[in-house]
N, C-alpha and C positions, 0 to 999 in steps of 0.2 A: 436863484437870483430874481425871478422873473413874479415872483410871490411877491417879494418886498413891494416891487412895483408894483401890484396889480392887489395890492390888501385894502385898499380904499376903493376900488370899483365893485361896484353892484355884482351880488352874484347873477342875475339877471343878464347883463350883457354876455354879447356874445363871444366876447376875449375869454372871458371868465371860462366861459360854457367849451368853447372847442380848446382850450389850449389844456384841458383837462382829457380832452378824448382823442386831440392830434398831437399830442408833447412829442412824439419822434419827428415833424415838422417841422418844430421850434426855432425860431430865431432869433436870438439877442442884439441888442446894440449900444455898443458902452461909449461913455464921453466920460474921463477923467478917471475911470477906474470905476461908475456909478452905472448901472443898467438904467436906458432909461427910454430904452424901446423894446418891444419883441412882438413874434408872428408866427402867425401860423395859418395854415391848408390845407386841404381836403377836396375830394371828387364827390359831389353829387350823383351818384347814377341813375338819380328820374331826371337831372337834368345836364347831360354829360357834356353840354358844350363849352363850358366855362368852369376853371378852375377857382374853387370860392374859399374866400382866407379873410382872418381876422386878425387887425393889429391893435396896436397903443402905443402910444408915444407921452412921456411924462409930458402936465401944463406947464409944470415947472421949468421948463427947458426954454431957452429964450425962442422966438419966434424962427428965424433966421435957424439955429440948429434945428428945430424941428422940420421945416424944409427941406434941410440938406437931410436928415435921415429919413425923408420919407423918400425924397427921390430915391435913397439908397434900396428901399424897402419896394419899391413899387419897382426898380430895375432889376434884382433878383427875382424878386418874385415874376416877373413876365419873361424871365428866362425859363423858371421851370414849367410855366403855362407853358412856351414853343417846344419845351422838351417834351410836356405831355400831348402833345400837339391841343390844345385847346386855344378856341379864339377868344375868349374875354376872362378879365378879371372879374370879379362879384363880389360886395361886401356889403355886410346888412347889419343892423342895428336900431334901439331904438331912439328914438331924438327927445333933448336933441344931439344930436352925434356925438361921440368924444371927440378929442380934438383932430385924432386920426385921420377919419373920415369930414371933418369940416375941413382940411388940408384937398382933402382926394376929390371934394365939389370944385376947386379949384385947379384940379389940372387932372381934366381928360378924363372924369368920372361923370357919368351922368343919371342922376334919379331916375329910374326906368318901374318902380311901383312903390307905394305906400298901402300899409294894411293893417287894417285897426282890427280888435277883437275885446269891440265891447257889450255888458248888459246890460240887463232892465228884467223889473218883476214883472213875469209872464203874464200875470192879472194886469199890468199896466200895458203891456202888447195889444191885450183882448182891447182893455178900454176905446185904443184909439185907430183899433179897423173901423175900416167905414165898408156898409154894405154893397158887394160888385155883385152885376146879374151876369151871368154866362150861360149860352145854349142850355135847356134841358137836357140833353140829350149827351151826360159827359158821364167820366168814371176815376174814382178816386180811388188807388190801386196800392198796397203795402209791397214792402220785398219780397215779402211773403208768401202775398198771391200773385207776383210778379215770378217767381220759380218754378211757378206751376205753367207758365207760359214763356217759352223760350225763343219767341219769333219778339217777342214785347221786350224781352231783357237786351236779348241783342240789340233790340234798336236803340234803348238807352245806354248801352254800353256806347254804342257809334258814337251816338251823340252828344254824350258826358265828353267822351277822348276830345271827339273834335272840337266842341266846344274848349276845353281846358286847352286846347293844343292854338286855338285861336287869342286867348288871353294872355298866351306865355311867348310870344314871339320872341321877345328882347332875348328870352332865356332858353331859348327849347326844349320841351322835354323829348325823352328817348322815344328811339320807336320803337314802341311797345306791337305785342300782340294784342287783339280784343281779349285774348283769356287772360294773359297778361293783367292788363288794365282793369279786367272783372273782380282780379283777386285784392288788388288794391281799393277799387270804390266801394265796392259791397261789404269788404272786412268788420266796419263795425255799424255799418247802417241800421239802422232799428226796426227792429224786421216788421214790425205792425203800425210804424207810423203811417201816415200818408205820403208817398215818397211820387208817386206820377199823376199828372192829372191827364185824362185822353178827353177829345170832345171830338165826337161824330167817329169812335174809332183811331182818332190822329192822337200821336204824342205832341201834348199843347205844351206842359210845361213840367219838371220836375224839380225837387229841392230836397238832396239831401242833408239826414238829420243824425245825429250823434249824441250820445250821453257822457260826453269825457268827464266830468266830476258829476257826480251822485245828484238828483232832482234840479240836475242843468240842461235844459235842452240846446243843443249846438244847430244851428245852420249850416251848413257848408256848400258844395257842390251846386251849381243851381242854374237852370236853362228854361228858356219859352220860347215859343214864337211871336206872341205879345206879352207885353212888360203885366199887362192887368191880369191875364192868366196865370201869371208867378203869383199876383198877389193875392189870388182868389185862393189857389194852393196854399200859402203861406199860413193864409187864416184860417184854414180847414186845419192843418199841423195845427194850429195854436189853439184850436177848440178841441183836439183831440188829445193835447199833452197837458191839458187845465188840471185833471183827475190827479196827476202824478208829477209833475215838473213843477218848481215854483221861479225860476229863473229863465229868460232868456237870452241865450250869445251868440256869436258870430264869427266868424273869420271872413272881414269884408274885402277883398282887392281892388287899387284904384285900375286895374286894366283890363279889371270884369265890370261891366256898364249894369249888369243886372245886380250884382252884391253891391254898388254903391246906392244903386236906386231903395233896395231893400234898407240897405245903412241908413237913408236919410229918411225914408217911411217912417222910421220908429224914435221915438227921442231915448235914443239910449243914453245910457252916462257918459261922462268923461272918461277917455280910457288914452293909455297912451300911443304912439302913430308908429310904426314900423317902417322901415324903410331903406328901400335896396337900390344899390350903385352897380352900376357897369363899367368898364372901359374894355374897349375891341383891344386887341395884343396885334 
């Protein structure tokens, strides 16, 4: 039933995306014998506080019933968050919203981050660094040769976790172990880029890098003690992935202050906005 409904939305959203991987969660909602709602749930366990679910509600549905079935949809569903014992709802998408979620900005949902993942041709990266002086006296260090020294990995484990664990308030992530969290960050880091910058011996700043699609360099992860030390790092990555990368992109967070700085450094494309709701249960 929930097909008919759902044969005009973008495979892209996220209805589309989870009600294909949680269909035992399912929820339908009929008016006159026609489906013209459904939902679904799931548990995060990098971020087990909040039970995260995706709905839809036909446009076509006058105003007034869609109300009245979202409340219906938003009150089950925070029943089975208090039976999982979690304390918030969570629901993301991209904008701008289906109508679902433009119902849910209006009662008791609040924007808690937006997150862009856009490019630009690597050559046009290089074009518009502008040259930073930093200490002589620094060291620009791969994963590579970062394994070879395990007093150095551990410190960027620390402070990858705490950093990310800093960013993600609204949402917490689990408490991880540091090996835990090793296995997760390092997974597909690329082992010979430039991934930490040290100056005088101290970890200044690091940025890790990723190949998800083929001669794409990825940004992700990323920390300093000062904003200009990311950016000295950044441009060292991007004279080092000139040879082999023709692309560069990002996974920016608005509730990471360095991935927006880095976002707005670079005149990437247009790309479209992601964007995740809370409500406490």
């Amino acid at each position: 039933m929930s097909k008919d409904l759902l044969k005009n939305v973008a495979a892209d959203r996220m209805i589309k995306e989870m009600m294909g991987k949680f269909s035992q969660h399912q929820q339908n909602y009929f008016l006159a014998g026609k489906t013209i709602g459904t939902s679904t749930y799931w548990i995060n366990d990098f971020h087990p506080t909040a039970l995260n679910f995706a709905a839809y509600l036909s446009p076509q549905v006058a105003l007034a019933e869609q109300e009245r079935f979202f409340q219906q949809m938003i009150e089950e569903l925070e029943q089975v968050a208090r039976k999982m014992q979690k304390k918030a709802l969570i629901t993301y998408d991209y904008a701008p919203q289906l109508v679902f979620n433009t119902l849910a900005k209006d009662n008791g949902f609040h924007l808690i981050r937006t997150t862009v993942m856009p490019k630009m041709p690597l050559s046009s990266a290089l074009d518009q660094t502008k040259a930073i002086k930093i200490a002589s006296d620094f060291e620009l260090i791969s994963l590579t040769a970062l394994k070879k020294c395990p007093e150095q990995l551990a410190e960027l484990t620390r402070q990858s976790y705490a950093d990310y664990q800093e960013n993600h308030r609204a949402n917490p992530v689990a408490d991880l172990s540091l090996e835990k969290w090793q296995e997760v960050i390092y997974a597909d880091q690329l082992l010979d880029a430039p991934l930490v910058l040290r100056v005088k011996n101290q970890l200044a700043a690091y940025c890790f890098t990723f190949e998800d699609h083929p001669h794409e360099l990825t940004w992700g992860w990323m920390g300093a003690v000062k904003p200009e030390l990311l950016d000295f790092l950044q441009q060292r990555q991007l004279s080092w992935a000139q040879a082999k990368y023709q692309t560069l992109t990002g996974e920016f967070d608005s509730t990471d202050k360095l991935a927006t700085r880095t976002y707005r450094n670079y005149a990437f494309e247009l790309c479209p906005v992601y964007e995740t709701y809370l409500k406490n249960v």
